[in-house]
N, C-alpha and C positions, 0 to 999 in steps of 0.2 A: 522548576520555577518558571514564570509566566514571561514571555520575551518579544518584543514588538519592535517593530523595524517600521523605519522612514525614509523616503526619497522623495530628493529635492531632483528634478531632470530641468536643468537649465540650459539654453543656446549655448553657452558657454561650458559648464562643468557640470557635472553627475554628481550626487555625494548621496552617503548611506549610512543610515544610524542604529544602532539597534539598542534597545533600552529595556527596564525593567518596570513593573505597574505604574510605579511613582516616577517616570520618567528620568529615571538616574541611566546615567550613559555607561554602555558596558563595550562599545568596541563603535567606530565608524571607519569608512571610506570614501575617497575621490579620484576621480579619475575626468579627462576631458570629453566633454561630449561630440559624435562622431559627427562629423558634416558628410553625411552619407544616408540611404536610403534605411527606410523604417526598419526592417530587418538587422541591420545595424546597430542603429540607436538602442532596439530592443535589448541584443545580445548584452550592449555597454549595461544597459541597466541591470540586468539580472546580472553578470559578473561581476557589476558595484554593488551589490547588496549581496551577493556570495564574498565580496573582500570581507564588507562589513561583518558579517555572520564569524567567519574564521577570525577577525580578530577580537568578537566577543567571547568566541569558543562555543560558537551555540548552531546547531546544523538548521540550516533553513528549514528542514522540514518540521521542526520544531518552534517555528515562530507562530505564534496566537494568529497575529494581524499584520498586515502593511497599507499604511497609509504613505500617499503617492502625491507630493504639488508638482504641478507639469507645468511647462508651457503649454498656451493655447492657441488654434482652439483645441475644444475640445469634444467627444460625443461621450459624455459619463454613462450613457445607456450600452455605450457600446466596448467600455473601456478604453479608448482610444486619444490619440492627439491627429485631429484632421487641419493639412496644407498649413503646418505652423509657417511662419513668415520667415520665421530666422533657423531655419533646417533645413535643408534641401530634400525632407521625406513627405512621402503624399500622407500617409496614415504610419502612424505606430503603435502597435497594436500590444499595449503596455500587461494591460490588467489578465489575460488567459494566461501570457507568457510567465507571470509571475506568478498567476497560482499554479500552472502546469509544473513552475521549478520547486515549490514549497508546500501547497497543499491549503494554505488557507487565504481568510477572505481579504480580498483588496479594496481598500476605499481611494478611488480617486479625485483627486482636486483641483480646480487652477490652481497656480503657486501662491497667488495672491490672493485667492481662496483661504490658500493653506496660512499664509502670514497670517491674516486679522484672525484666523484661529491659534495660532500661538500668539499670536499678542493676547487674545482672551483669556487662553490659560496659563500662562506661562507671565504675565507682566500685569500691571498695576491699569491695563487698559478700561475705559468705562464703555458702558452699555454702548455709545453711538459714537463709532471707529469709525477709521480709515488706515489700512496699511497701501503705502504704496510704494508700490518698488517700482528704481531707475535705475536698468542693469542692460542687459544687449537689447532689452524690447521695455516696454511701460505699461503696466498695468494698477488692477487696485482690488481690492479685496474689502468687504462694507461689512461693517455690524449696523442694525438698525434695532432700537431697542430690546438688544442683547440677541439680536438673532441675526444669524450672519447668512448674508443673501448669495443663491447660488444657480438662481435662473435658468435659465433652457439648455438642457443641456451641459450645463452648468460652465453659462458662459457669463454670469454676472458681471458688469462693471470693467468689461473691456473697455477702459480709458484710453488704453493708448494710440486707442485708435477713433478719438474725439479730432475732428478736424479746427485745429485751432490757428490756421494759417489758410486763407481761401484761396485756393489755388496753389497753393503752395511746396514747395519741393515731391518726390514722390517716396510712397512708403512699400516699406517689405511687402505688403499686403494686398499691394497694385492700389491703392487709394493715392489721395496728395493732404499736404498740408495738414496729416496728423501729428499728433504730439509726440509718437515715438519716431516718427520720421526726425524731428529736430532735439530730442531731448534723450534718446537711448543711447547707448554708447555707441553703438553702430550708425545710427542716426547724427551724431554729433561729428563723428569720423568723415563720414560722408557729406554730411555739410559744409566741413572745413575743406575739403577737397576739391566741391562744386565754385567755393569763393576762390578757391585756387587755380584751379583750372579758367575761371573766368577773369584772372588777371589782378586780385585784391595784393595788397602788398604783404608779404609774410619771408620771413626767413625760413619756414619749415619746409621738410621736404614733404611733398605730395603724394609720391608713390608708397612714402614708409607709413600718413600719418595715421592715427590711431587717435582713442577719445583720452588715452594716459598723455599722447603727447603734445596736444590742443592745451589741455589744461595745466602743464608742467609750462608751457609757454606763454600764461598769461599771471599778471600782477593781477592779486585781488581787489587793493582797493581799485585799480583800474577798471577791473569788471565793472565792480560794485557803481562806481560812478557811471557807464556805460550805460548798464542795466535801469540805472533811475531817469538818464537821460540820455534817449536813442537817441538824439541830435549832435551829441557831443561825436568829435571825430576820433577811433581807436589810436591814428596817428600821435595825435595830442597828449597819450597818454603813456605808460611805461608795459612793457611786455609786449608781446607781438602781435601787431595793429590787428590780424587774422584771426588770430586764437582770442583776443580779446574781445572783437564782434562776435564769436561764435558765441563763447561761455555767455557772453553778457545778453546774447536772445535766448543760449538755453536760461539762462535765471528767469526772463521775464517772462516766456513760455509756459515754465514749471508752474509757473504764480499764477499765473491765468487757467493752469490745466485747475490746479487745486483750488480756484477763487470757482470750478466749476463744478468741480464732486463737493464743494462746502453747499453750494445752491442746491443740487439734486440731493444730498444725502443729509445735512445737517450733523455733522458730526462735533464733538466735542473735541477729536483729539483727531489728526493725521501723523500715522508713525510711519517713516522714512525710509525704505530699506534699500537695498540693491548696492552692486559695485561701483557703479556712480555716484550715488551719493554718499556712500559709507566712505568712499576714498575720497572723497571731496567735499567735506560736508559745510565747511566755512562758506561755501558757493553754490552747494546745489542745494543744504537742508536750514541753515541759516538765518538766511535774505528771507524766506518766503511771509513767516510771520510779520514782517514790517510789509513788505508790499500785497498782500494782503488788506491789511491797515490801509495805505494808501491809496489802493484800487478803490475803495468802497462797495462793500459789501451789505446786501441785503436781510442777511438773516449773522449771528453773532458768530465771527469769528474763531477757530478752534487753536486750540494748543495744537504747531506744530514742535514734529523731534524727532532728530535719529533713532529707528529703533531699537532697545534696549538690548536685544535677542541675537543683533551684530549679522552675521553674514549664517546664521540658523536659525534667523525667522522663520523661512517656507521650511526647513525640516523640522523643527519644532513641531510648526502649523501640521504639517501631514503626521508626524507623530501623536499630536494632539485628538486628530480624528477617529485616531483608532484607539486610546489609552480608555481604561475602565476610569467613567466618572468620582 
């Protein structure tokens, strides 16, 4: 019987799927991803898709396909993930190593590539998408009438690296004042640390802080108020004067990234994904459709929404790529 395997390769976690024509799941895995040199990374992936396989019962050499969402960038000419921001590896050299272990063809994709392709097939999405994921880094993945765009390379709609703050803080990528420098999880961590370090008043600790524990430390309606009026002082407000200026510029940042692929893409719908906003979503996927509204927009605002697909968007999506139509 016919058997097709997915990998999602995230800054944070590996996971691996393996499924039958109609996309019904027969076995996956995870594991965390190696903050270590490409040779590394590699090995994790092909040992998360050999968990995967044994616990389908199905021997890798026997899988049809593998479709692969990565982080980027990327060289899809070459199979590879070149100088990701949030890896400490120069190149990863994904696509030989995985058909070396199995034998057949690999299709690789940004991850966010790979999401607006399982949103395509997998959810009730229309011709002109947006997925966008806010997880360790920010990106976006575009359907433009029903045809999902995948550029040089196949480095499509690298949003997260739109500079939405001029001059502003510095990003994984050696750039400043991109939107994943303030709104990724590592971005938001680092942000709150910079205000830390510079003297903001906070009860959290700085050495420990993380993006779970910025936003465990702030009241929403507090954000929420913040976020519609940066004048108001975090002190004045309930939750931690610190965490509450953080979240409350990532809300108004997110608004403004998305008041920006709605101008360049025109889409009908943006679906929501990543571990940022799926774990947060009263405050990072929410707010946006009101401030949105409020910004004023040039062309007609879209349905935003968590998407439907949960924390198996980008494995969906790369499973999607390789499933028979």
């Amino acid at each position: 019987m016919s058997c097709y395997a997915a990998i999602d390769l995230g800054a944070t976690n590996t996971r691996a799927l393996v499924a039958g024509p109609d996309g019904d799941e027969r076995g996956r895995a995870r594991r965390s991803t190696p903050q270590a040199d490409g040779a590394t990374v590699t090995a994790a992936v092909v040992a998360t898709l050999e968990a995967a396989c044994e616990a389908a019962a199905v021997a890798p050499g026997h899988l049809d396909a593998i479709g692969v969402g990565s982080i980027g960038p990327l060289d899809v000419d070459a199979g590879a993930v070149v100088d990701p921001p949030n890896v400490p590896a120069e190149r990863i050299a994904l696509v030989d190593a995985l058909c070396e272990r199995t034998d057949a063809p690999v299709t690789l994709e940004n991850d966010a590539v790979a999401g607006i392709r399982g949103e395509r097939r997998f959810t009730d999405c229309p011709e002109n998408a947006v997925y966008l994921t806010l997880s360790t880094g920010v990106g976006a993945g575009v359907a433009v009438d029903g045809h999902v765009l995948r550029g040089r390379r196949g480095n499509a709609a690298e949003v997260g690296h739109l500079t939405l703050v001029p001059a502003g803080r510095p990003c994984g990528c050696g750039g400043t004042g991109h939107w994943e420098a303030y709104c990724s999880g590592s971005g938001i961590a680092a942000h709150a640390r910079d205000r830390a370090a510079a003297g903001h008043e906070t009860a959290l600790d700085a050495e420990t802080l993380d993006a779970e524990a910025v936003f465990e430390a702030t009241d929403s309606a507090a954000v929420l108020a913040a976020a519609a009026d940066p004048d108001v002082a975090p002190s004045d407000l309930d939750g931690d004067p610190l965490a509450t200026r953080v979240v409350a510029e990532t809300v108004r940042l997110n608004a403004r990234g998305v008041a920006a692929l709605t101008h360049a893409y025109a889409p009908e719908l943006v679906s929501v994904g990543g571990a940022v906003a799926l774990s947060n979503p009263a405050l990072v996927v929410d707010p946006l459709a009101g401030l949105l509204d409020e910004g004023g927009l040039a062309v007609p605002a879209p349905e935003v929404r968590a998407t439907p697909l949960g924390e198996d968007a980008v494995l969906r999506g790369a499973l999607a790529s390789v499933l028979p139509e």
